[in-house]
Each structure stands twice: as C-alpha cells, then as structure tokens.
C-alpha positions in Angstrom: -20.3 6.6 -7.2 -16.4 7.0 -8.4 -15.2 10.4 -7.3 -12.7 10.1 -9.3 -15.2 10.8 -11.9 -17.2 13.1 -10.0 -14.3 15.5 -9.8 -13.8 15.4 -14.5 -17.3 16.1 -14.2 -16.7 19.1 -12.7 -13.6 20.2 -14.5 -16.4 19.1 -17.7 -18.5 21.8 -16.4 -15.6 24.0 -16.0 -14.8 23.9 -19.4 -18.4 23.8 -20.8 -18.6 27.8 -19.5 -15.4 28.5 -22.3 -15.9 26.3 -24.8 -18.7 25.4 -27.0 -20.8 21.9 -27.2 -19.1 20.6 -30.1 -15.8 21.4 -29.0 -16.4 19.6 -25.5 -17.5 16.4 -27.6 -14.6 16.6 -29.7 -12.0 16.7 -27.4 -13.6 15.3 -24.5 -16.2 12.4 -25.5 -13.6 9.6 -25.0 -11.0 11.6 -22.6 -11.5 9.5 -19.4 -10.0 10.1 -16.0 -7.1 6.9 -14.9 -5.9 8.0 -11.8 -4.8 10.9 -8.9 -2.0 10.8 -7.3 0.5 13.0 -5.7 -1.4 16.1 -7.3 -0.8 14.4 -11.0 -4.2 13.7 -12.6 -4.2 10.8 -14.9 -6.2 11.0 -18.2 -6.8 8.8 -21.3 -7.5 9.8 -24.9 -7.9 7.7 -28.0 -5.1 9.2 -30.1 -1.4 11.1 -29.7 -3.4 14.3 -32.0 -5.8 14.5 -29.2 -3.4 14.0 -26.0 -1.2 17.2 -27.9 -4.1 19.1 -28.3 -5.6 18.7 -24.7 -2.1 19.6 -23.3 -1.6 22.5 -24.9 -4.5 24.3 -25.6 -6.8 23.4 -22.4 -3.9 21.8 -19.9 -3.8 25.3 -18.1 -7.7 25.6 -17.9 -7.5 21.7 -16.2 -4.7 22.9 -14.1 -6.5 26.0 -12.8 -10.0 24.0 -11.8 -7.8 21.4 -10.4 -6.3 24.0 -8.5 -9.7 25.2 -7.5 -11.2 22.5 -6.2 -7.6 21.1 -3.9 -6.2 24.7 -3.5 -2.7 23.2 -4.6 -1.0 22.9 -7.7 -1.8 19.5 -9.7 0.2 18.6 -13.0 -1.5 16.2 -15.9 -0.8 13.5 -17.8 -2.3 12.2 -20.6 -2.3 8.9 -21.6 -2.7 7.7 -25.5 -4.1 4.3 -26.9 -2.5 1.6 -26.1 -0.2 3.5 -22.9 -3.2 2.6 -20.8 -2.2 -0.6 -20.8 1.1 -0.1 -20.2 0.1 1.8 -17.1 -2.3 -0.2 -15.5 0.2 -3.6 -16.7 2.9 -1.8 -14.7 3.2 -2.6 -11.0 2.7 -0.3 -8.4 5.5 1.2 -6.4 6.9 -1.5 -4.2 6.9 -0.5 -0.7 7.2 -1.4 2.7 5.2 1.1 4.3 2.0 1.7 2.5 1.0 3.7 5.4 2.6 6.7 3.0 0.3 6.5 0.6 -1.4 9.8 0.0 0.8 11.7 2.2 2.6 14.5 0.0 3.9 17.6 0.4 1.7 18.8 -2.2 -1.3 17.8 -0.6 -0.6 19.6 3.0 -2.7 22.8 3.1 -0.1 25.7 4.5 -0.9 27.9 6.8 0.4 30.2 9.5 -0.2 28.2 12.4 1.8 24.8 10.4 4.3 26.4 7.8 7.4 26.2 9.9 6.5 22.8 11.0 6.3 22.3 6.8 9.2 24.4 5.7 11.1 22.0 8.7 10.3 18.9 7.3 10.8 19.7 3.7 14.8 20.7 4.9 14.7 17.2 6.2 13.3 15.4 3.7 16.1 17.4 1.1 18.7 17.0 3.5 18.2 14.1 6.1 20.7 13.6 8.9 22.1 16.9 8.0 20.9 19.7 9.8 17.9 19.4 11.7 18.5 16.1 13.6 15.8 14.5 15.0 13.5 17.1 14.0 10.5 17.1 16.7 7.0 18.1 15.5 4.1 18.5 17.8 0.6 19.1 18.4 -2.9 18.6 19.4 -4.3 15.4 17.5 -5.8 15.8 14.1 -3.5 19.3 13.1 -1.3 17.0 10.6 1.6 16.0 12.4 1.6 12.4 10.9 1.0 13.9 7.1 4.3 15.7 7.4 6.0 12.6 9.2 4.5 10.3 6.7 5.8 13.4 3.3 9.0 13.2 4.6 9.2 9.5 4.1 7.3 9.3 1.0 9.8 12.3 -0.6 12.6 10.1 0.3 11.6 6.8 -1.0 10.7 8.3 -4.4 14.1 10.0 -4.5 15.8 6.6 -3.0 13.7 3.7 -3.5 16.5 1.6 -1.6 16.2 3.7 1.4 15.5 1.5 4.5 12.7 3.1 6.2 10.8 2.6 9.8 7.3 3.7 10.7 6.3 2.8 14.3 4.2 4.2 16.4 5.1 4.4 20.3 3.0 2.0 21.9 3.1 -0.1 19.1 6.9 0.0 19.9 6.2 -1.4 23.6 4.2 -4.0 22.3 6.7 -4.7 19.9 9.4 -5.0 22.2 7.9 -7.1 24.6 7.1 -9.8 22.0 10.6 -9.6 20.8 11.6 -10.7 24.5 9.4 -12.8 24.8 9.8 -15.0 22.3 13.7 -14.6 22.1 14.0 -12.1 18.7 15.0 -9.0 20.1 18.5 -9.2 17.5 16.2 -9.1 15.1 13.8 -6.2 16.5 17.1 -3.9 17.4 17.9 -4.7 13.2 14.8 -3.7 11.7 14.6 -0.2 14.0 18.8 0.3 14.6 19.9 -0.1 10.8 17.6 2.2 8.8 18.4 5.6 6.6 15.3 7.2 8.0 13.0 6.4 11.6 9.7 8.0 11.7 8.2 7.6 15.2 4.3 8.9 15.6 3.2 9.3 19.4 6.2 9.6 21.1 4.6 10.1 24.5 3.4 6.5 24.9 6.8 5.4 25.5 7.0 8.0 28.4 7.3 6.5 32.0 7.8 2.8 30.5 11.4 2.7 31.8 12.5 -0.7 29.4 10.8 0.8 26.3 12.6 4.0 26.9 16.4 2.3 27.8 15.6 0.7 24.2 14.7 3.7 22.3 17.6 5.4 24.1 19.9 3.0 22.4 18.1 2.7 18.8 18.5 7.1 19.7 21.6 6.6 19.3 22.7 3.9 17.2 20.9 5.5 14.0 22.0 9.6 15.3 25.5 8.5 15.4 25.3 6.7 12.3 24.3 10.2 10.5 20.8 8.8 9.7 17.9 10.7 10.4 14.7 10.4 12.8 11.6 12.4 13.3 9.3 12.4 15.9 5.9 13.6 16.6 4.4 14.4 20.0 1.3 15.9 21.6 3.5 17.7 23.5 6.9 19.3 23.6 9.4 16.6 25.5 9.4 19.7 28.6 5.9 18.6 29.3 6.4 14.8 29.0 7.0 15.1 33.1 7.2 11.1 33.3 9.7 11.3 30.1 13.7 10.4 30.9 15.9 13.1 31.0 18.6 11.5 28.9 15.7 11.2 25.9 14.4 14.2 26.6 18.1 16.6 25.9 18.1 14.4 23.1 15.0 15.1 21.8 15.4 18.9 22.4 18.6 19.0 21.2 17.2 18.7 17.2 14.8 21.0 15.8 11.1 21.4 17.8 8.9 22.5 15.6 4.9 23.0 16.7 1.7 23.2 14.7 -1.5 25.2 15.7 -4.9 25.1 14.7 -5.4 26.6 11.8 -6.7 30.0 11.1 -10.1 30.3 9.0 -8.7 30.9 5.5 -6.3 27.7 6.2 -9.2 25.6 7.2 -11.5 27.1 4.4 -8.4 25.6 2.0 -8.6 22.3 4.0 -12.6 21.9 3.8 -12.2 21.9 0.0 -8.5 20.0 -0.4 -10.6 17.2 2.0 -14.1 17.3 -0.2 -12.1 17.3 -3.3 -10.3 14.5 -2.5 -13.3 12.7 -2.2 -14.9 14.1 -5.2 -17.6 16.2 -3.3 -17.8 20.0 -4.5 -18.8 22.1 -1.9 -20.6 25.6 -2.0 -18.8 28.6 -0.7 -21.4 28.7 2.0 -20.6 25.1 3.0 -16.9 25.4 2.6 -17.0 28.7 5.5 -20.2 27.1 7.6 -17.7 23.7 7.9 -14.4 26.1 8.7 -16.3 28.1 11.0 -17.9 25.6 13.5 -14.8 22.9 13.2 -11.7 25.1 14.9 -9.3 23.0 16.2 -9.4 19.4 14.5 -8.3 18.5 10.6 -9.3 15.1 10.9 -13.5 16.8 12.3 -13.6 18.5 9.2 -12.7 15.1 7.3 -15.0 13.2 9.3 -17.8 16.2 8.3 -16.7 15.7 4.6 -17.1 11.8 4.8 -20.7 12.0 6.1 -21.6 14.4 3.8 -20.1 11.9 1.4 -22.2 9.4 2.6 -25.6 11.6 2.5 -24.9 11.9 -1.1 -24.3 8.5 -2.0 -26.4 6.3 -0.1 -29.6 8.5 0.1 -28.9 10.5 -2.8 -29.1 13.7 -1.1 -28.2 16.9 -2.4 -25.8 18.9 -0.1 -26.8 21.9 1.3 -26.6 24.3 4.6 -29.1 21.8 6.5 -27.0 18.9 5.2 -23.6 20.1 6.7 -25.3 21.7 9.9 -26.7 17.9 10.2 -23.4 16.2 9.2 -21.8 18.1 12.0 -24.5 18.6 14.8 -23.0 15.3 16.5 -19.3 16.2 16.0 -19.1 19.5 17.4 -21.1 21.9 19.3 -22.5 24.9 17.3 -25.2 28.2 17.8 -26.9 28.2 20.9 -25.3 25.0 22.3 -21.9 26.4 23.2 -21.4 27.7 26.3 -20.0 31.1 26.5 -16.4 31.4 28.2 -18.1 34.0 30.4 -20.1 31.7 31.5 -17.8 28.7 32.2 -15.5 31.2 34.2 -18.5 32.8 36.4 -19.6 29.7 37.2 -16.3 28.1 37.7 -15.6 31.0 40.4 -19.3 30.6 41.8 -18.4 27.3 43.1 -15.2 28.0 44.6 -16.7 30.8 46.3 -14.1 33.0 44.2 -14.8 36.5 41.9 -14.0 36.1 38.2 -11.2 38.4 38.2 -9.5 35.6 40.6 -9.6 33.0 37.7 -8.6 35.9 35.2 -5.8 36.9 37.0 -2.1 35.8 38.0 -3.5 34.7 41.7 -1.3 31.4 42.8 -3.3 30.5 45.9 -4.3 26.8 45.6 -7.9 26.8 45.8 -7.8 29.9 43.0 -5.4 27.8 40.9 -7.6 24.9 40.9 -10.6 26.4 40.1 -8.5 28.2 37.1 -7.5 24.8 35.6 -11.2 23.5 35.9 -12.2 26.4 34.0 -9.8 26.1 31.6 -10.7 22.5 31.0 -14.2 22.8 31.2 -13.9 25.5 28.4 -11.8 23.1 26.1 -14.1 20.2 26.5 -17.9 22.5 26.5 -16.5 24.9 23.6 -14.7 24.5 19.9 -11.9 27.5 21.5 -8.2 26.4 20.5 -5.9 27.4 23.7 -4.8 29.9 22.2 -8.4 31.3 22.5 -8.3 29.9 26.0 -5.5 31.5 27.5 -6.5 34.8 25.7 -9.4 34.7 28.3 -7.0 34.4 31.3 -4.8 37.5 30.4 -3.2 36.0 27.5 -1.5 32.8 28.8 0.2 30.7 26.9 -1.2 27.5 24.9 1.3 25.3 27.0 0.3 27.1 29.6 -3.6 26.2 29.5 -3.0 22.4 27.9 -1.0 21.6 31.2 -3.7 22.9 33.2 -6.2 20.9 31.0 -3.7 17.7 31.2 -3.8 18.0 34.9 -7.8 18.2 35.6 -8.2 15.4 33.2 -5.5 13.6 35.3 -7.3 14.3 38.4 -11.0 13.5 37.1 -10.0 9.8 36.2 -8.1 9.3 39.3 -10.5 11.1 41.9 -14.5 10.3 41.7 -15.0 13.6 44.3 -13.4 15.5 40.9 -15.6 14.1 38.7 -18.3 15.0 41.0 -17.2 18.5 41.2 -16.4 18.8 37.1 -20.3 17.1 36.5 -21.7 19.8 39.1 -19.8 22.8 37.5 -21.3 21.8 33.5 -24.5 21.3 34.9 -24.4 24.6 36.3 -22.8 26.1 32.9 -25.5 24.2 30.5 -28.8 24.6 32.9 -28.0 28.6 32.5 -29.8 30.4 30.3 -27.3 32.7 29.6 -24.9 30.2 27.8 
C-alpha cells in the first residue's frame, strides 16, 4: 500500500465535502501525488491550465488538510507534462550523510517541554560558530534530540552544499579511533573529524571514562572551536552528571549553550501521534490520536513504534484501525489501565521493606538506609509506571528530574553489579504487582 497515496486520498476526501463530483473529476482525475519532502508535497497534472488552476483556487484547501493531518505547515508544487521527467531525470541531492534525510525543522512538533532546545538550534543552524558554541542538547532517549542535531545539519547543507559536515556517534567514535591506530591512519581520522564547518556528535556519554577517546575528542574540541566552526552535541545527561566524564571536556562542554528537552505534554504528543501517522499515510481518529498520547508519556520514538504496528495491522491483515487496534498495538510497549502500579503503592511497599514509614521516602531524610530505599522507589516507579521524572519527583516533595534520574542511574548501577540488589529490586515488584491495590 503507497502512503504516499493513502494520504491524496484523504486530502480527495477533503475536497469531496466542498466541491462537487464533476469538479473533483475535472481537476483531479489525472492530478497524481510525486513526492514529500521537507513539508513540500509534490503533485503532477497533465497541463500548465490545470497546474494554475489547482494552485490558485484549491492550493489553500490542500495546504490546510495538509496541515491537518502533520500539524505543520506544508507548501505545494505542482508539476506539468513533461516536468515529471525533468524531476524524476534529475539526481538527488548529493550528500554524504544521508542519515539527514527527513530531519527538518519543519517536521519537529514544538512544544513546551522542547521549544528552547528548537529555538537554540535554529540560532545555530542561522548562525553557526557564532553565538551558541557547542550548543549541548539533552535528554531521555526517544524525546528528539537527534532530529534537531540531524535539522541543524540538513538546514546548513541546503544553504551550503560545500559545507564539510561530520555525523558520529560516540561509541562509534571509539571504535573508530581504535581502527585508525591500529591500522596506522589516524592522520587521516584526525582530517575527516578536525577539518569540518559543522561536527554533530549524538551520545556523547559513551566516550565518558574512555580516557584515549576523550584526549582525542579533547583535541578535535579544540581544533574545530578555535577554528570558529561549530559543534553540537547531544547527551542523556547534562556533562554535571557525566561523573566518569574529564573535567577539561566537561568546562568545555558547559561553557556553550545547554539546552534540555522534556517529555512532552499531551497536546504536544497529540500533535506528534498524527505528524508520525501521517507520515506514514495512516489517518487516525481523534479517539486514537488522545488514547495513543495518553498511555505513551515519555517516549517519541513508543509512539512511532505504536504508529508502525498499526501500520502493519492495516496492511498485512487488512485491518481497520480502531480503539481495540491501538490498545492491542500498544499492550506490549507500555503498561496501561489496571496494569500500572500506583506510585502509592511502589512507595508503601518500598518503605515496607526497609522497615521505614512513607513519609521517610517522601521526605528530605539523608540517613543511608532511608536514602536507598528512596532511590529504589524512584526507580522502581520509572521502570513499573509510564510517570516522566518530573511526575516522579513531584511524588517526593517536588524534586528535581536530575534529581530522581541520578537516583534511578544509581539503582540501575547497583542492580547489574550486585545480585543481593537484584534480589532485593525482584522482591519489592513482586510485592508491588501481587497487591491488589495496584
């Protein structure tokens, strides 16, 4: 099924409700969608009478449907006769990082949790090495930390198409590194990463407490800051919490622009839900757009994964989405209804075992045994419910999200390292999930 297609059908239907039958076969019986890119919609008609007339007398109505269905703004083009040829003749934008493809500004749903992390990056990509130098962005996984990172380079290579740009990724970096050594070609490694207009680094943290991969990045740091270029750099964490990171990266690091992104709020992940199923020519009912946003809280790339199953229901068994369709899409993503655990509960149950009253784990009490039945609790209560830390810490008297995710980083720490740990974690959820009173 081409969901390309899928989504003119809809705008079809969209169109059908204002105009009448003959119209629609006039204008629109050999009007075929080419292409979407970068918000543009691609059409083809059979004459230059019928391009002008689909411009100017239903362009808006596309515009607004388009709008709709991606809750951005998308332009359109309309190809005539023989221009098809010309555009599917003509090559496709020569680049060395097609891992930008698809990543525009245009097509990153803003929110109040992300739009200073947006508004920062666009200053970059208008203005790199200029003013916000490296910028930092971070985040839990799968808020959209690499789709900025990835718009920044994509706005700069269609402004500068001879702009040398890097992607890497920081373990990739390592590995990358030690090959170089290895095999003698580290002249050439420092070149590719040193000499470039823009370096975009995903995952900083995996470099942290590899002391040779981090004396090289110090030095590639440098050579491409001093040179006026510009870097950006996303994280799971701000370079404070990066405890096995080096100090002379880390001032570095902080001493650009830090900018975080949270979970989205409801309306922003309502937005998302249909940006995502558009995308991939699915249209969505209102009630499946806010049951999806409701139940996925704290993951963009969950509510993709939701949006590609229910993708798949349609086109392989030719299902027709409904409520039970997304509630089974997502029953093995996320916890939902009667399966999550109520924070109440974790915390009671949490203090239970310590031999400790729930106001302990509430409150600001710094004894050890009280502090290490608090980070349990917090970390049992990321990993049993769909609560961002913000939610988290608002159940502790309003601690802060870096707060609760270095608690969280710490059990996690602690159950991989120490069996009796994970012995005590395993008794505490079987506790929490054998109560009837989740």
């Amino acid at each position: 099924m081409n969901s390309l297609q899928e989504i003119w059908n809809e705008i079809i239907r969209i169109l059908s409700q204002q105009l009448t039958p003959t119209a629609i076969t006039t204008w629109f019986s050999d009007c075929e969608p080419v292409d979407m890119e970068d918000c543009r919609l691609i059409l083809h008609t059979t004459s230059n009478f019928k391009r002008d007339i689909i411009l100017q007398r239903f362009g808006d109505t596309i515009k607004a449907a388009l709008s709709d269905l991606f809750s951005c703004d998308f332009d359109i083009i309309v190809l005539a006769g023989d221009e098809l040829n010309d555009y599917v003749s003509k090559s496709k934008e020569d680049t060395s990082l097609p891992e930008m493809a698809g990543y525009t500004f245009d097509r990153f749903i803003v929110g109040n949790s992300n739009k200073f992390a947006h508004a920062a990056a666009i200053a970059v990509a208008e203005k790199p090495g200029k003013n916000y130098n490296p910028l930092f962005i971070y985040g839990n996984s799968g808020l959209g930390k690499t789709h900025l990172l990835m718009a920044i380079g994509h706005t700069i290579q269609n402004r500068d198409p001879s702009a040398k740009i890097a992607y890497i990724k920081g373990d990739e970096f390592t590995i990358q590194l030690v090959k170089a050594i290895k095999e003698g070609t580290t002249d050439d490694f420092r070149t590719r990463y040193r000499k470039v207009d823009l370096l975009l680094v995903d995952d900083i943290q995996f470099i942290a407490g590899k002391q040779s991969t981090q004396e090289e990045f110090f030095h590639t740091f440098n050579a491409i800051y001093e040179a006026g270029h510009q870097i950006v750099i996303t994280s799971d964490r701000p370079p404070l919490e990066m405890s096995l990171l080096d100090d002379r990266l880390r001032t570095r690091f902080e001493g650009g622009l830090m900018a975080d992104i949270q979970p989205p709020d409801l309306e922003t992940r309502m937005a998302i839900t249909r940006n995502k199923a558009a995308l991939l020519g699915l249209i969505l009912s209102d009630d499946a757009v806010e049951y999806i946003a409701t139940n996925i809280t704290a993951n963009i790339r969950q509510i993709e994964g939701v949006i590609k199953r229910l993708t798949a229901y349609k086109e392989i068994l030719n299902d027709v989405i409904t409520i039970d369709s997304v509630k089974r899409a997502i029953e093995d993503m996320i916890r939902t209804g009667d399966n999550i655990p109520k924070p109440d509960n974790i915390i009671r149950e949490t203090a239970k075992f310590y031999s400790l009253r729930e106001e302990d784990l509430r409150g600001q009490s710094r004894s050890k045994n009280t502090a290490m039945a608090r980070q349990v609790s917090m970390f049992l209560m990321r990993q049993l419910t769909n609560l961002s830390l913000k939610d988290i810490g608002e159940e502790y008297e309003g601690r802060n999200h870096a707060t609760v995710l270095s608690s969280i980083r710490k059990v996690e720490d602690l159950v991989t390292k120490d069996p009796k740990m994970a012995g005590i974690v395993r008794d505490i959820t079987s506790n929490i999930t054998s109560n009837t009173g989740l």
